[in-house]
MOPAC internal coordinates of N, CA, C and O (Angstrom, degrees):
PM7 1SCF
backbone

  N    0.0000 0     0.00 0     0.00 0    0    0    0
  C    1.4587 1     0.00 0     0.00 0    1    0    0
  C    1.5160 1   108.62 1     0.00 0    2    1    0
  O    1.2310 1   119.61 1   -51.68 1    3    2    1
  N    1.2744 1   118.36 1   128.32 1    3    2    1
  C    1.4623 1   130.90 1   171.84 1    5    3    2
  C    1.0618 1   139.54 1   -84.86 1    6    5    3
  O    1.2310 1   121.78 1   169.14 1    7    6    5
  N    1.9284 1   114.19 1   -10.86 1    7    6    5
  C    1.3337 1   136.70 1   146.34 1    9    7    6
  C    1.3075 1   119.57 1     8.76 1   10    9    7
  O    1.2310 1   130.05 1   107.82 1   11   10    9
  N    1.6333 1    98.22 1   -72.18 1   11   10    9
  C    1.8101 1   103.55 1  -166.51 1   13   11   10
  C    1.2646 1   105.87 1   -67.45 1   14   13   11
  O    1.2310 1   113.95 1   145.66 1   15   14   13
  N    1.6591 1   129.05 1   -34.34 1   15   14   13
  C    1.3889 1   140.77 1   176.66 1   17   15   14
  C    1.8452 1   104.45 1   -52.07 1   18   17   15
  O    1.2310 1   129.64 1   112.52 1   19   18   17
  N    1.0519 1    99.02 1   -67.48 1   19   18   17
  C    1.6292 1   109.01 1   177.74 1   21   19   18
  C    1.1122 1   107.82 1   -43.07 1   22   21   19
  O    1.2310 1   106.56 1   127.65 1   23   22   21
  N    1.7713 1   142.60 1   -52.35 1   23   22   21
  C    0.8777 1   103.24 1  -142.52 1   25   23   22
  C    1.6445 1    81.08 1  -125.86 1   26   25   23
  O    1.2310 1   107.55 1  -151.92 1   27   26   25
  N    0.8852 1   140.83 1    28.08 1   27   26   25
  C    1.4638 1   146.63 1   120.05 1   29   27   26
  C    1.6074 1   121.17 1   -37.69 1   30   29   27
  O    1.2310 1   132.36 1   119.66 1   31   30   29
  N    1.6021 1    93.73 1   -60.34 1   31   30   29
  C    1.9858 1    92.92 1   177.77 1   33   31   30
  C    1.6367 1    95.96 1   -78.55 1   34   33   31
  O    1.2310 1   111.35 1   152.11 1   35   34   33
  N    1.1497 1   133.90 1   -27.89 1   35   34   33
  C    1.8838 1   105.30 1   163.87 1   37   35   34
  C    1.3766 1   109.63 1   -56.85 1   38   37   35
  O    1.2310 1   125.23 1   122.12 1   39   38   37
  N    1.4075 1   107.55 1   -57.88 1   39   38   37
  C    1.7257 1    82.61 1  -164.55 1   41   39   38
  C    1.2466 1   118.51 1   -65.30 1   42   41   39
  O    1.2310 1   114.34 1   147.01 1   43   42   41
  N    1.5397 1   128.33 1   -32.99 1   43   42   41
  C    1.4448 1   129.37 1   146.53 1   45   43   42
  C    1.5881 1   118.47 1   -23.31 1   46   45   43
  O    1.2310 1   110.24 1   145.49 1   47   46   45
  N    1.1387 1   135.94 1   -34.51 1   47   46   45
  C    1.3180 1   141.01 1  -164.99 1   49   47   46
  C    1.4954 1   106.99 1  -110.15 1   50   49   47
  O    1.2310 1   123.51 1   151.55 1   51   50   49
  N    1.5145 1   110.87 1   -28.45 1   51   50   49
  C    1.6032 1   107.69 1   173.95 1   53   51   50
  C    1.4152 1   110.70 1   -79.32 1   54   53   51
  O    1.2310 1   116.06 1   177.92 1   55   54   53
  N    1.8443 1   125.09 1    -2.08 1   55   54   53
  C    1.4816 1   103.60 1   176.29 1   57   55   54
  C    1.3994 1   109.35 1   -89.77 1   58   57   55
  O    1.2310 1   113.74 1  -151.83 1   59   58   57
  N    1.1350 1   129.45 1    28.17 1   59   58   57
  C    1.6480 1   141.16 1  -169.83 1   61   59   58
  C    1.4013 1   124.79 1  -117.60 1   62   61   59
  O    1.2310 1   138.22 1   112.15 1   63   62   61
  N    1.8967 1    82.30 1   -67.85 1   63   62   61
  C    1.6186 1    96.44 1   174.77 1   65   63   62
  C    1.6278 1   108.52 1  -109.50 1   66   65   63
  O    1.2310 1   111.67 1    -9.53 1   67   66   65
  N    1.1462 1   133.29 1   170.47 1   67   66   65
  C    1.1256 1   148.20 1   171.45 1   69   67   66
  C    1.8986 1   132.83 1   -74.36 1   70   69   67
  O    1.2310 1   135.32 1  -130.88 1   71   70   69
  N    1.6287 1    87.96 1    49.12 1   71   70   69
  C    1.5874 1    86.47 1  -154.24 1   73   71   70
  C    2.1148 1    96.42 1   -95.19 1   74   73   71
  O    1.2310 1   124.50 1   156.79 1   75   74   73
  N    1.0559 1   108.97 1   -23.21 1   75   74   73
  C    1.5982 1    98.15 1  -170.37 1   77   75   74
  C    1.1322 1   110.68 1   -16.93 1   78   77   75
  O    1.2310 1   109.49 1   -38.14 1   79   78   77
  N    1.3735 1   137.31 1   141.86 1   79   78   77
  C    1.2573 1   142.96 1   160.00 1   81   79   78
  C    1.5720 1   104.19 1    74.87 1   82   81   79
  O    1.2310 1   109.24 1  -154.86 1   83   82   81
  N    1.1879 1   137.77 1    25.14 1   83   82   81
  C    1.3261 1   131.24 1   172.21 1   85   83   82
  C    1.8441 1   111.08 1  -132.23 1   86   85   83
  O    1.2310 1   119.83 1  -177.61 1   87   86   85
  N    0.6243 1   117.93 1     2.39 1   87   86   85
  C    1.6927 1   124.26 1   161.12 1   89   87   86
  C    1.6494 1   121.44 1   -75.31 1   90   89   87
  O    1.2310 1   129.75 1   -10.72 1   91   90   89
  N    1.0327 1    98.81 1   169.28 1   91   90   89
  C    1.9839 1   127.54 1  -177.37 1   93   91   90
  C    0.8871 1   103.80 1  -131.89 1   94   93   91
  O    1.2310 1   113.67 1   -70.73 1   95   94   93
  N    1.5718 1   129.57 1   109.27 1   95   94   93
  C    1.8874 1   117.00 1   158.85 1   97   95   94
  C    1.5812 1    85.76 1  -107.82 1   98   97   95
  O    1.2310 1   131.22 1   -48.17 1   99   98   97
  N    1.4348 1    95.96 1   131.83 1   99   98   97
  C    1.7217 1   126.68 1   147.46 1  101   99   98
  C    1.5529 1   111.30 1   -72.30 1  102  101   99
  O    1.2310 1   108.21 1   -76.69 1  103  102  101
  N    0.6726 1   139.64 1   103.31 1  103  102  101
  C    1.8090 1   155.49 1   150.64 1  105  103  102
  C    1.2860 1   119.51 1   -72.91 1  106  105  103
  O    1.2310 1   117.98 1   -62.81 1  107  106  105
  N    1.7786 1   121.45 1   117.19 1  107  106  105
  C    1.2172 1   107.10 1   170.46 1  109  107  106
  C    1.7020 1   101.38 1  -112.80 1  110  109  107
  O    1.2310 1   114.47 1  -118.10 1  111  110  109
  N    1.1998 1   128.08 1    61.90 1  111  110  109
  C    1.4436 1   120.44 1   164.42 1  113  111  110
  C    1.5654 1   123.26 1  -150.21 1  114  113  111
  O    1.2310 1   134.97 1   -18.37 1  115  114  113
  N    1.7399 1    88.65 1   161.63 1  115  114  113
  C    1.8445 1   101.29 1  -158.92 1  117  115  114
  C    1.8112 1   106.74 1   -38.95 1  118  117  115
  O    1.2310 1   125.36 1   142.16 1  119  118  117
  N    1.5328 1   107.30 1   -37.84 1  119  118  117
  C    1.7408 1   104.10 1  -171.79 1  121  119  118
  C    1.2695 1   105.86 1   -70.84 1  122  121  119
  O    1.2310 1   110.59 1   145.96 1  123  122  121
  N    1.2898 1   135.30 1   -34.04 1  123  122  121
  C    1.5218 1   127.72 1   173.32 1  125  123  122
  C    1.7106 1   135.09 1   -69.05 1  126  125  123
  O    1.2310 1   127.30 1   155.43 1  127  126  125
  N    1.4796 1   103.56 1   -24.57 1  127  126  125
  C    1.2598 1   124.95 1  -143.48 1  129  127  126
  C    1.9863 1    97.17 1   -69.76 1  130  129  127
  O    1.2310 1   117.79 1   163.53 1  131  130  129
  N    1.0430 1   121.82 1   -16.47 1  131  130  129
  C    1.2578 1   112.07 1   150.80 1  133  131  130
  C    1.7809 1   134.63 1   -94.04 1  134  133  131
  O    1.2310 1   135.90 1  -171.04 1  135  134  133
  N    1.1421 1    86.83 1     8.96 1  135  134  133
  C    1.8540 1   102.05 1  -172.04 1  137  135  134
  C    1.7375 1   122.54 1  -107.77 1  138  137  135
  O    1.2310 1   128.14 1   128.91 1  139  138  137
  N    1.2787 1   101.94 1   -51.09 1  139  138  137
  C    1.3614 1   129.69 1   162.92 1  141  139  138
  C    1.4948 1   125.37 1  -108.75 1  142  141  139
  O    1.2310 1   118.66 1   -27.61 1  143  142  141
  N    1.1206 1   120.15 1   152.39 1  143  142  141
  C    1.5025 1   135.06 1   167.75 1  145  143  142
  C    1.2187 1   125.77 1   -63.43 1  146  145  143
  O    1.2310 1   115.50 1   -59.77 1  147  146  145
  N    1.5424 1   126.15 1   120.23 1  147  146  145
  C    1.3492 1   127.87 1  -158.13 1  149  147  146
  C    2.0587 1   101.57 1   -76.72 1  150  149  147
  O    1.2310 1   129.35 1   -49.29 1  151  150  149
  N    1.1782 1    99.58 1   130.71 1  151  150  149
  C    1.6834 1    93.13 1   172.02 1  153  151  150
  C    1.6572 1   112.39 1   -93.40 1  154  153  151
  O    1.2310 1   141.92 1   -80.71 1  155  154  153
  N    1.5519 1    75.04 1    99.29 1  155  154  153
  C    2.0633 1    93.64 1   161.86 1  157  155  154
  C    1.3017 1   113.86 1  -125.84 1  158  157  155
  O    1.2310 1   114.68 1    -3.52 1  159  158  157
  N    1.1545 1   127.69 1   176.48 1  159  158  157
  C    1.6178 1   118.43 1   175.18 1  161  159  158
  C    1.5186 1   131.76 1   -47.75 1  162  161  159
  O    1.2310 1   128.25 1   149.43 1  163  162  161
  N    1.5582 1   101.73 1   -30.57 1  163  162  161
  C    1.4530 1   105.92 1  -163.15 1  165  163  162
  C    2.1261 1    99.86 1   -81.89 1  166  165  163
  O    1.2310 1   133.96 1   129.05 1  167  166  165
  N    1.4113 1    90.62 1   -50.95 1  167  166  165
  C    1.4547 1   100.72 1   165.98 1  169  167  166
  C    1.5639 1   115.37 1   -39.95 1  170  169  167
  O    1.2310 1   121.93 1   147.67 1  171  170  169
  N    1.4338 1   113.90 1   -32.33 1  171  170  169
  C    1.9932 1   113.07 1  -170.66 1  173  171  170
  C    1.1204 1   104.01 1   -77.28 1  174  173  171
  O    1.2310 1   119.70 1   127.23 1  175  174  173
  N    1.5274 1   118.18 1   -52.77 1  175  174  173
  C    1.7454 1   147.74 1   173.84 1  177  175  174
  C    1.4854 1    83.43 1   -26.90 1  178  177  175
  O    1.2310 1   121.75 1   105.07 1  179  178  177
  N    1.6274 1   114.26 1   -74.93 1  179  178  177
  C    1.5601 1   117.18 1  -153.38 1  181  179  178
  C    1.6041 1   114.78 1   -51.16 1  182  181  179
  O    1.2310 1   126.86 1   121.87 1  183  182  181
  N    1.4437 1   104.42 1   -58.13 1  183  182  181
  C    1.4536 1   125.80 1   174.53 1  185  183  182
  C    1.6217 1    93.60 1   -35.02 1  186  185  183
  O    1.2310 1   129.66 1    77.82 1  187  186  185
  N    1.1099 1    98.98 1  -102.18 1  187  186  185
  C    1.8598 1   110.95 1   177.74 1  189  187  186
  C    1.6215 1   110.89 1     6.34 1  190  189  187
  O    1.2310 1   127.42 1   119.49 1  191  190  189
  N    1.5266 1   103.32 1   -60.51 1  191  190  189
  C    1.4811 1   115.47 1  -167.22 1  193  191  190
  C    1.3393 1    96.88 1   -55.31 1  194  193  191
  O    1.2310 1   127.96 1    97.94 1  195  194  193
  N    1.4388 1   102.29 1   -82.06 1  195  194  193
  C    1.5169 1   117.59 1  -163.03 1  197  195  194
  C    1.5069 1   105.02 1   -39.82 1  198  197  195
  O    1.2310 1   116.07 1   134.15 1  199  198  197
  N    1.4838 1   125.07 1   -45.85 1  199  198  197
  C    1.3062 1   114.15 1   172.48 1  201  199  198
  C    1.5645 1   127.75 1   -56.35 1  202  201  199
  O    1.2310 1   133.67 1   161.38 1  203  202  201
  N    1.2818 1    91.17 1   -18.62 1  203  202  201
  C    1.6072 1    88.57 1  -175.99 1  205  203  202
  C    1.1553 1   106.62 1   -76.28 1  206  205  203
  O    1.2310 1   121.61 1   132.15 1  207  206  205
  N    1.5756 1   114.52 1   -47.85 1  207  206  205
  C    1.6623 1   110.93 1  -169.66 1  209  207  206
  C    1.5980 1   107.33 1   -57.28 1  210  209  207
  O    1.2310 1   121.05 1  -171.13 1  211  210  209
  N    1.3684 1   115.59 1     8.87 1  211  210  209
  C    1.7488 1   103.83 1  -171.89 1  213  211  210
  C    1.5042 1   107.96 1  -121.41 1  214  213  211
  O    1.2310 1   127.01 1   163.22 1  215  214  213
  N    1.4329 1   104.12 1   -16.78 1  215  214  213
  C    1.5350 1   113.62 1   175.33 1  217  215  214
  C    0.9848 1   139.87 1   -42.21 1  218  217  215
  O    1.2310 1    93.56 1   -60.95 1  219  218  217
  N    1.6542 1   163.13 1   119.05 1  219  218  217
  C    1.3471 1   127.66 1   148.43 1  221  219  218
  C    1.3516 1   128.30 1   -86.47 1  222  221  219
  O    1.2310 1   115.27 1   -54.47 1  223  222  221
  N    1.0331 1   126.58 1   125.53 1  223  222  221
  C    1.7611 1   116.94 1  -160.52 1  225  223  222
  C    1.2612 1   103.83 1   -82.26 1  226  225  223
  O    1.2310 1   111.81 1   167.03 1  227  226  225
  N    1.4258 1   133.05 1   -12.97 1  227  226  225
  C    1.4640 1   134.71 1  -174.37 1  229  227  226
  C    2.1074 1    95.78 1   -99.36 1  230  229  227
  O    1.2310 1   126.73 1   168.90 1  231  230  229
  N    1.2088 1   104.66 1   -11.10 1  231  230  229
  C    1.7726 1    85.75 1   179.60 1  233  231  230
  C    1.8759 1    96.97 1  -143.29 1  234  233  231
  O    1.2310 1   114.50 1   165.13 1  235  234  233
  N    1.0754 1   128.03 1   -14.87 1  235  234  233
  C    1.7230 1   122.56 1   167.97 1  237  235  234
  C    1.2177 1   113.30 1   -78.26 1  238  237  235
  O    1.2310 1   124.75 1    -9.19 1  239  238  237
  N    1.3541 1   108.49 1   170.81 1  239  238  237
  C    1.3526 1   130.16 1   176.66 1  241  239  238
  C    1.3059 1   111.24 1  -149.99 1  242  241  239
  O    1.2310 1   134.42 1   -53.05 1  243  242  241
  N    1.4901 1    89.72 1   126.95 1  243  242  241
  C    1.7256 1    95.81 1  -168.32 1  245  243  242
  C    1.7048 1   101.84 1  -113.72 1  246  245  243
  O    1.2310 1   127.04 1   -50.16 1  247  246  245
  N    1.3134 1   104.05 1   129.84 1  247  246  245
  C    1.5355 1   115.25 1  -173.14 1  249  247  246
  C    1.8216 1   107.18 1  -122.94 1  250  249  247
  O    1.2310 1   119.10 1   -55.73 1  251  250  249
  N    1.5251 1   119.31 1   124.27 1  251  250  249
  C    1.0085 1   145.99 1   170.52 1  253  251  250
  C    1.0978 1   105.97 1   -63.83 1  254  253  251
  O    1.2310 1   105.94 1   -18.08 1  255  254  253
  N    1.2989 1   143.69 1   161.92 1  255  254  253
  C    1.0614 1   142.73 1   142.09 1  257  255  254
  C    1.8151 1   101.85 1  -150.34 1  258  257  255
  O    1.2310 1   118.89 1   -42.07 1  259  258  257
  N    1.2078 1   119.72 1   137.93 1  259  258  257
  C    1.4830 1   111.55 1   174.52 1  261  259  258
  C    1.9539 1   104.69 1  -156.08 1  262  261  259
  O    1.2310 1   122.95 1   -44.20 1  263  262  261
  N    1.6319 1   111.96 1   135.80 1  263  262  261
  C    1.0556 1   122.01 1  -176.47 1  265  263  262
  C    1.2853 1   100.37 1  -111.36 1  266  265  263
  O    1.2310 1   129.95 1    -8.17 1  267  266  265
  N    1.5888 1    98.43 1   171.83 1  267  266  265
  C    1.7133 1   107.05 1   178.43 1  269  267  266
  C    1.8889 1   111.92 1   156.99 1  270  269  267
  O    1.2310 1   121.20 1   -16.69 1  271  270  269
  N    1.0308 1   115.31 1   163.31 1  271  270  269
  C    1.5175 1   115.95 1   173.39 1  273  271  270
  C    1.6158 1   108.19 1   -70.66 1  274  273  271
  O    1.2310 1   118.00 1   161.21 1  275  274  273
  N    1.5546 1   121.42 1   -18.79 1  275  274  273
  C    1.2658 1   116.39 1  -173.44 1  277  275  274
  C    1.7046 1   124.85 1    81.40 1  278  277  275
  O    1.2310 1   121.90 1   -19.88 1  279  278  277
  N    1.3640 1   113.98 1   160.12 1  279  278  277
  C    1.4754 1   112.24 1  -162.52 1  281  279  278
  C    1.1844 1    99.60 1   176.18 1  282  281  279
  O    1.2310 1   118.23 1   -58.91 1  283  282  281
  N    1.8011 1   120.99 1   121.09 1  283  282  281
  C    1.2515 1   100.59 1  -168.63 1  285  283  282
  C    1.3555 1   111.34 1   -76.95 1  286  285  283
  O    1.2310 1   121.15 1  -178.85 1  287  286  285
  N    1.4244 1   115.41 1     1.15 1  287  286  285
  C    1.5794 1   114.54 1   171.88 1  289  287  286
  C    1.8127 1   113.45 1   -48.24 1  290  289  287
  O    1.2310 1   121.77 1   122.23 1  291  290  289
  N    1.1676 1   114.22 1   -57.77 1  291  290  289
  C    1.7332 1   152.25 1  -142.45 1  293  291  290
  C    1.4661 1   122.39 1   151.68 1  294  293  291
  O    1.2310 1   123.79 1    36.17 1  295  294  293
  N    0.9066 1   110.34 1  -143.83 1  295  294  293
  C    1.9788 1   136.68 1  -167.30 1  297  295  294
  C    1.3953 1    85.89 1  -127.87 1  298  297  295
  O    1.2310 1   135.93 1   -66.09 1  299  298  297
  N    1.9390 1    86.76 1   113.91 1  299  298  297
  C    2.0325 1    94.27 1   152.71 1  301  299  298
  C    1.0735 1    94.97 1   -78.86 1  302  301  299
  O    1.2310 1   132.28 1   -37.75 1  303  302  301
  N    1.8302 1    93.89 1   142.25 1  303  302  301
  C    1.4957 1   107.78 1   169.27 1  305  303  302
  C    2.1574 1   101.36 1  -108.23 1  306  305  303
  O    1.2310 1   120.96 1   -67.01 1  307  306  305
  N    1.4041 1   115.77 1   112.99 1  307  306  305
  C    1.2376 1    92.67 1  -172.20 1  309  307  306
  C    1.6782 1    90.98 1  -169.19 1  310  309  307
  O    1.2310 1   117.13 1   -22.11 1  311  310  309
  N    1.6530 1   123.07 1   157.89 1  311  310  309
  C    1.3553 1   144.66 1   174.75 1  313  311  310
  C    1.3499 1    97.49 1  -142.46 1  314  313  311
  O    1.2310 1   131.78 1   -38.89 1  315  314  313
  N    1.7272 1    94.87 1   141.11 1  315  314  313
  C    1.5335 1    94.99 1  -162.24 1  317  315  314
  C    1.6489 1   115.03 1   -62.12 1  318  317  315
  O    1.2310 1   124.27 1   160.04 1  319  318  317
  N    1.3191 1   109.41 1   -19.96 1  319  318  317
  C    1.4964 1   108.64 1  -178.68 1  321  319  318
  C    2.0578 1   111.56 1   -82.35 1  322  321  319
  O    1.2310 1   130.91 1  -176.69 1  323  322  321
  N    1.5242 1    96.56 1     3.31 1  323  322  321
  C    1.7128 1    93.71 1   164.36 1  325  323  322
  C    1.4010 1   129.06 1  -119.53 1  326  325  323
  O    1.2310 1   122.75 1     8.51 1  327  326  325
  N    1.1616 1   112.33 1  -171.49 1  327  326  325
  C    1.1473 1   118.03 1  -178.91 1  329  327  326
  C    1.9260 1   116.06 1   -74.59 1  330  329  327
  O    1.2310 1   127.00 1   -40.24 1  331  330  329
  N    1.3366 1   104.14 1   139.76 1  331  330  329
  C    1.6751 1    91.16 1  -174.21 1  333  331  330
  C    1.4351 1    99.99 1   -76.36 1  334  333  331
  O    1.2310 1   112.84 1   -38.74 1  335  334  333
  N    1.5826 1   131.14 1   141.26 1  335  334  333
  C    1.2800 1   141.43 1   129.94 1  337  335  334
  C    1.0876 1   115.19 1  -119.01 1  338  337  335
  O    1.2310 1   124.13 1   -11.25 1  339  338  337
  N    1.8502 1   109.68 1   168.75 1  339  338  337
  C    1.2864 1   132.60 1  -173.36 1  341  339  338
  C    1.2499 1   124.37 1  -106.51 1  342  341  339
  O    1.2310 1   112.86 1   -30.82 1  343  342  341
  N    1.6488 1   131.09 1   149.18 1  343  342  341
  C    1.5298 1   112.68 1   175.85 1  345  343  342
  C    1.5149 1    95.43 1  -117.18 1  346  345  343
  O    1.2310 1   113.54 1   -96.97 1  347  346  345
  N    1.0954 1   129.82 1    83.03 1  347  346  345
  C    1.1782 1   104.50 1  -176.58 1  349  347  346
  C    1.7022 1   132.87 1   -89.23 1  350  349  347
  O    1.2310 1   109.82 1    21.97 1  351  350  349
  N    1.2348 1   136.70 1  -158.03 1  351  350  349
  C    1.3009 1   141.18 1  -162.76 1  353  351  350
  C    1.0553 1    98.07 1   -59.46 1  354  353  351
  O    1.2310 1   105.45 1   108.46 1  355  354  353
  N    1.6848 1   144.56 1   -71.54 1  355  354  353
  C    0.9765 1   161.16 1    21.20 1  357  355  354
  C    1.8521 1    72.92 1   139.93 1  358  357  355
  O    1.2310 1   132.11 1    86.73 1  359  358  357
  N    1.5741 1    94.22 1   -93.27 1  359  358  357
  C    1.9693 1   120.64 1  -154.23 1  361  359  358
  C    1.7874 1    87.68 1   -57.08 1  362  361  359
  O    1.2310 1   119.14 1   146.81 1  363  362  361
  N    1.4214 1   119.25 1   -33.19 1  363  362  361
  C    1.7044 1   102.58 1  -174.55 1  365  363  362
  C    1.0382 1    96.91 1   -90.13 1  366  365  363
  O    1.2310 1    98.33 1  -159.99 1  367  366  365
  N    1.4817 1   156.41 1    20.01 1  367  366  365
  C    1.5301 1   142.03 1  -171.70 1  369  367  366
  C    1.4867 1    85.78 1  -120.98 1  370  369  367
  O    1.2310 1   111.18 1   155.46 1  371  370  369
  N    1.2121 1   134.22 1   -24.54 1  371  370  369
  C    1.7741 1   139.18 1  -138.48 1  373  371  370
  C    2.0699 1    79.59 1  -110.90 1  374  373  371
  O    1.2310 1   116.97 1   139.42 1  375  374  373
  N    0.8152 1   123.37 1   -40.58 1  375  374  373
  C    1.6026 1   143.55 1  -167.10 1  377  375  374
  C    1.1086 1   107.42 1   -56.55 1  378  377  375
  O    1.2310 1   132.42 1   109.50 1  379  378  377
  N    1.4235 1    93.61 1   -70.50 1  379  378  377
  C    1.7466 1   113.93 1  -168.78 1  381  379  378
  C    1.5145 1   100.81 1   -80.26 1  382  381  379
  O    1.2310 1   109.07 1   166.74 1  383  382  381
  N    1.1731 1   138.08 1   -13.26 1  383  382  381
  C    1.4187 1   143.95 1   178.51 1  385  383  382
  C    1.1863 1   110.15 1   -77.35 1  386  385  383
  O    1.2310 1   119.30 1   133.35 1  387  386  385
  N    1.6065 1   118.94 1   -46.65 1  387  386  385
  C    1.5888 1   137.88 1  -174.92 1  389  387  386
  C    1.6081 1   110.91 1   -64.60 1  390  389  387
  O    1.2310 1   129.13 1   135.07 1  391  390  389
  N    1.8171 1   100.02 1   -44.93 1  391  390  389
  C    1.2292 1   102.18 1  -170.66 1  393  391  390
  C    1.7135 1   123.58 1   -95.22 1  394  393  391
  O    1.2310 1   128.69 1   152.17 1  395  394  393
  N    1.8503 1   100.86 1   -27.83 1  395  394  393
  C    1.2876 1    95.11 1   158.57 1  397  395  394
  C    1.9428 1   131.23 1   -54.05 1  398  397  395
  O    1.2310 1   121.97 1   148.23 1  399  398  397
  N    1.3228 1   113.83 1   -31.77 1  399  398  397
  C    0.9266 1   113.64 1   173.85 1  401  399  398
  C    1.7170 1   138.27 1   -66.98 1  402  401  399
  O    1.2310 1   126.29 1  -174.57 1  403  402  401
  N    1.4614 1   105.51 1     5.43 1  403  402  401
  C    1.2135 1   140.77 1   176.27 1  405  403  402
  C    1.3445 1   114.82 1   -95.13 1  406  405  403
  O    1.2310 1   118.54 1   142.12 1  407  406  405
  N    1.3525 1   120.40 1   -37.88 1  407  406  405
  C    1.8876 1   155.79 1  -147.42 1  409  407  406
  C    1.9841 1    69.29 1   -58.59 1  410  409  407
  O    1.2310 1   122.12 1   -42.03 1  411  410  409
  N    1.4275 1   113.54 1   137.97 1  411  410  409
  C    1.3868 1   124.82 1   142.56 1  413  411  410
  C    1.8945 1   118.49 1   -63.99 1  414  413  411
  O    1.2310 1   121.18 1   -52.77 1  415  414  413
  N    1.2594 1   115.34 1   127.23 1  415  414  413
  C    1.1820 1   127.62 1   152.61 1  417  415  414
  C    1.6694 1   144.10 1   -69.02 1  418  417  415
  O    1.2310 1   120.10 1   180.00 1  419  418  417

C-alpha cells in the first residue's frame, strides 16, 4: 500500500501550495476499501470530471500525483478478490485530455 507515500507528498506539497482539503486519493486496498475510493479507471474518469467542473484553467493548478510498484505497461489497477485491470499511459493522457477540455475558463 502506497497510502503513507501519498499522503506524505500531500502534506509535503501542502507546505507550499494551498491544497489542504482539496485532493482525491484513489485507494486500491482491503484497509481502505470502505473509507476511500478504489483507483480503477472508472473511479479516475469520475475524479477527472468532477474536478473539472470546479477548475479554473486560467487561475488553478491541477497536480497529479500517482504511486505504485510500476510496470512499463501502466499501474495495475487490482485487489486480490478482483479482476486485474490496467491504467495505462495512454488511458491517463486520453482522460485528462477528455476532461480538461470540459475544465471551465
Amino acid at each position: 500500500m502506497f497510502l503513507k507515500e501519498l499522503d506524505g507528498a500531500l502534506a509535503a506539497i501542502s507546505t507550499v501550495l494551498p491544497i489542504r482539503g482539496h485532493w482525491v486519493r484513489l485507494v486500491n486496498h482491503r484497509e481502505t476499501l470502505k473509507r476511500l475510493p478504489l483507483a480503477n479507471q472508472y473511479n479516475f474518469a469520475a475524479a477527472l470530471h468532477a474536478l473539472g467542473e470546479r477548475l479554473d484553467k486560467e487561475a488553478d493548478i491541477f497536480l497529479l500525483v500517482m504511486t505504485s510498484h510500476g510496470n512499463p505497461g501502466g499501474f495495475g489497477l487490482r485487489l486480490p478478490s478482483e479482476a486485474v485491470s490496467q491504467l495505462t499511459p495512454q488511458d491517463v493522457a486520453a482522460t485528462l485530455d477528455r476532461e480538461a477540455s470540459k475544465t471551465a475558463s
